[in-house]
C-alpha positions in Angstrom: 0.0 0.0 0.0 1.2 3.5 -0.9 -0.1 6.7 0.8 0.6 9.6 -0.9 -0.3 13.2 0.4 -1.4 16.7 -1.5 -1.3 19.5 0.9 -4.1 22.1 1.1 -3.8 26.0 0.5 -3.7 27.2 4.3 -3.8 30.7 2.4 -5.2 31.6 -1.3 -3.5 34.4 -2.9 -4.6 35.6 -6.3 -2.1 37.0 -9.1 -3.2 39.5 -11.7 -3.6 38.9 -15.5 -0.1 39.4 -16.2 0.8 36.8 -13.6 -1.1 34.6 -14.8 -0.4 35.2 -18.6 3.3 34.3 -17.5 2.5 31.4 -15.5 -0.1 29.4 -18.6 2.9 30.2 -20.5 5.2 28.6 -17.9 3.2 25.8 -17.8 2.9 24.9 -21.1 6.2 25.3 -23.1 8.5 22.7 -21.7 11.8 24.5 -22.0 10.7 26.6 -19.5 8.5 24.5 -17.3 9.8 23.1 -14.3 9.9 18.5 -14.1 7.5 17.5 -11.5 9.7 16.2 -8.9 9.0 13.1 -7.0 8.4 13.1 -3.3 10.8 10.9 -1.0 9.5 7.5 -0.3 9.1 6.5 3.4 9.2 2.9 3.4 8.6 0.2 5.8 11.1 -1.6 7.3 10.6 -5.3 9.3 6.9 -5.1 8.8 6.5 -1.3 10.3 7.1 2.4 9.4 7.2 4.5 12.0 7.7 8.1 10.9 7.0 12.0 12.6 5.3 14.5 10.1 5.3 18.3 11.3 2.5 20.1 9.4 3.9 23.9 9.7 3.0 26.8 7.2 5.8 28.4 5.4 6.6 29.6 1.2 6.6 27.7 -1.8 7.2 28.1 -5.3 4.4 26.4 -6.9 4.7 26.1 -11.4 0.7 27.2 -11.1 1.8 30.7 -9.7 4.0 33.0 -10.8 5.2 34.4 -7.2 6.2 32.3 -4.0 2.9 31.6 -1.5 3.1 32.7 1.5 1.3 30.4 5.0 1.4 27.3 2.5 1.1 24.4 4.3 4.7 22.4 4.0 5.6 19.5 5.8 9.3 18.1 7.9 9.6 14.2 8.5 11.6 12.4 10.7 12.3 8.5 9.8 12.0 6.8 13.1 11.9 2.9 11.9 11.9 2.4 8.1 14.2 3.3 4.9 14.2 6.5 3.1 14.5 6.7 -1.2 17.2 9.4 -1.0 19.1 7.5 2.2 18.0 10.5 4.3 16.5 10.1 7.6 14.7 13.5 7.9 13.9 16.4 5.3 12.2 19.5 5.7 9.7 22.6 3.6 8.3 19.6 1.8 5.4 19.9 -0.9 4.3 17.5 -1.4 4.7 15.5 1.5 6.6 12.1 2.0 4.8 9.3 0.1 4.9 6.4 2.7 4.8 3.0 1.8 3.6 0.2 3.7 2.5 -3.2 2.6 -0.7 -5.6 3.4 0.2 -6.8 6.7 2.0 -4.4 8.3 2.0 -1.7 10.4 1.9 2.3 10.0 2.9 4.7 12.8 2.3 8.8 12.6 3.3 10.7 15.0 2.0 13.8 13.8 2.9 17.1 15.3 0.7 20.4 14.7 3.2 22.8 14.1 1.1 25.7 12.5 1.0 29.1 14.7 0.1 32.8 14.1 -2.6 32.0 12.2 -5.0 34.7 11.6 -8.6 34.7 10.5 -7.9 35.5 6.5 -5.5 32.2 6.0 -8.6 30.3 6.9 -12.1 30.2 8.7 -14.2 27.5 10.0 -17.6 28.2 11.1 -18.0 25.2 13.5 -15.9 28.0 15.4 -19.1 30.1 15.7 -20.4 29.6 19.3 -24.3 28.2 19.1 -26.7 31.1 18.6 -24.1 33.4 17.2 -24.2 34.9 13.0 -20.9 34.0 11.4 -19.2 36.9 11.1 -18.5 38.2 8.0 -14.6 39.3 9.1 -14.1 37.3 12.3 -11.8 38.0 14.9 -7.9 36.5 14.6 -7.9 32.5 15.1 -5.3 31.5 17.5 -6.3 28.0 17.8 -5.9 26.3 14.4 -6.5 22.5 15.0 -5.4 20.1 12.7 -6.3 16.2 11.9 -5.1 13.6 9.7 -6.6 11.5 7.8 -6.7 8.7 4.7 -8.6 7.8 1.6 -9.2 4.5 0.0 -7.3 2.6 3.0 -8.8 -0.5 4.7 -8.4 1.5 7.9 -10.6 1.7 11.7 -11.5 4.7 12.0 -11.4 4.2 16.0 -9.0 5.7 18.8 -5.9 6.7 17.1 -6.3 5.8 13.8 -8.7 7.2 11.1 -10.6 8.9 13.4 -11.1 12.5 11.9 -13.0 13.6 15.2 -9.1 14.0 16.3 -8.5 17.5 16.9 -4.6 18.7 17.4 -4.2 21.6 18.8 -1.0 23.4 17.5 2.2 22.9 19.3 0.3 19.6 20.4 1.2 16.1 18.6 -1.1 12.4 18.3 -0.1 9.1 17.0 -2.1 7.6 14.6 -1.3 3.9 14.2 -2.5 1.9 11.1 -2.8 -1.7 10.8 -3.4 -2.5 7.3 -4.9 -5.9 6.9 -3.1 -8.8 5.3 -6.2 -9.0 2.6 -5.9 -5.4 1.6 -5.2 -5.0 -2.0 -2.0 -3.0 -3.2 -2.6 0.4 -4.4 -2.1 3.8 -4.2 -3.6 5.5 -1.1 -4.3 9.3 -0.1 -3.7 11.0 3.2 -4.0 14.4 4.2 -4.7 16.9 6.7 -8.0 18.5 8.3 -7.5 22.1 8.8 
């Protein structure tokens, strides 16, 4: 089983026409595009791969774009029990995130650290933040909480405890460990995980 991860905006800025006049043209005449680059492979080692994620916001130069975003979310690792593609044991400002490969039968450990701070109410807004009764405000005060969850797509996963449970709610500076037992029976393929904001 593969899991592979595509991060989410945690902030949406728009270029202007010229921007993005430069950017379609980036995209689409080769000599000038950039080769999509493929993420480091996390792999299981003995049966388990046990790995820490940091979700943290920071830049990136993305080929869709014609300037760096700013608050993107980006992603560190830390190999704790496994084997890395590039023979590194940790990497950092990653988009996308480490794809992490496990097989039927074995075992997945995250420990996955909420490292996202300063956030304020334009980089995102959830309205289950409105207390009961309340309008939702229309520019909200600045969000210092910004809880954060993981959580996977097409994998043969409980959703119970520490798991897939996307009730989780990680506070930032707080971590969880998600363990997944993928069942002997589960068929290959390529999985998706990803974070709750």
């Amino acid at each position: 089983m593969t899991i592979s991860a595509l991060a989410v905006l945690v902030a949406l800025e728009c270029a202007g026409p010229t921007a993005w006049a430069q950017t379609a043209e980036k995209r689409t005449d080769p000599a000038i595009r950039q080769e999509f680059r493929e993420p480091v492979t996390l792999t299981s080692k003995d049966g388990v791969l046990e790995v820490r994620l940091t979700a943290r916001q920071g830049q990136a130069s993305l080929d869709t774009v014609a300037t760096p975003v700013q608050n993107f979310l980006l992603f560190d690792y830390e190999l704790i029990r496994g084997t890395a593609s590039d023979g590194r044991t940790s990497g950092g400002n990653l988009y996308p995130a480490p794809t992490l490969q496990v097989f039927p039968g074995e075992r997945l450990i995250i420990h996955f650290e909420n490292g996202l701070s300063g956030m304020t109410i334009r980089d995102y807004f959830n309205p289950q933040y409105t207390q009961k009764g309340q309008p939702v405000p229309i520019y909200p005060e600045q969000m210092t909480s910004s809880p954060i969850n993981l959580h996977t797509h097409g994998a043969h996963i409980s959703p119970r405890g520490n798991a897939d449970n996307v009730l989780l709610h990680i506070p930032p500076g707080m971590s969880n460990t998600f363990t997944y037992d993928t069942p002997r029976n589960m068929p290959q393929g390529m999985f998706w995980y990803h974070p709750h904001l």
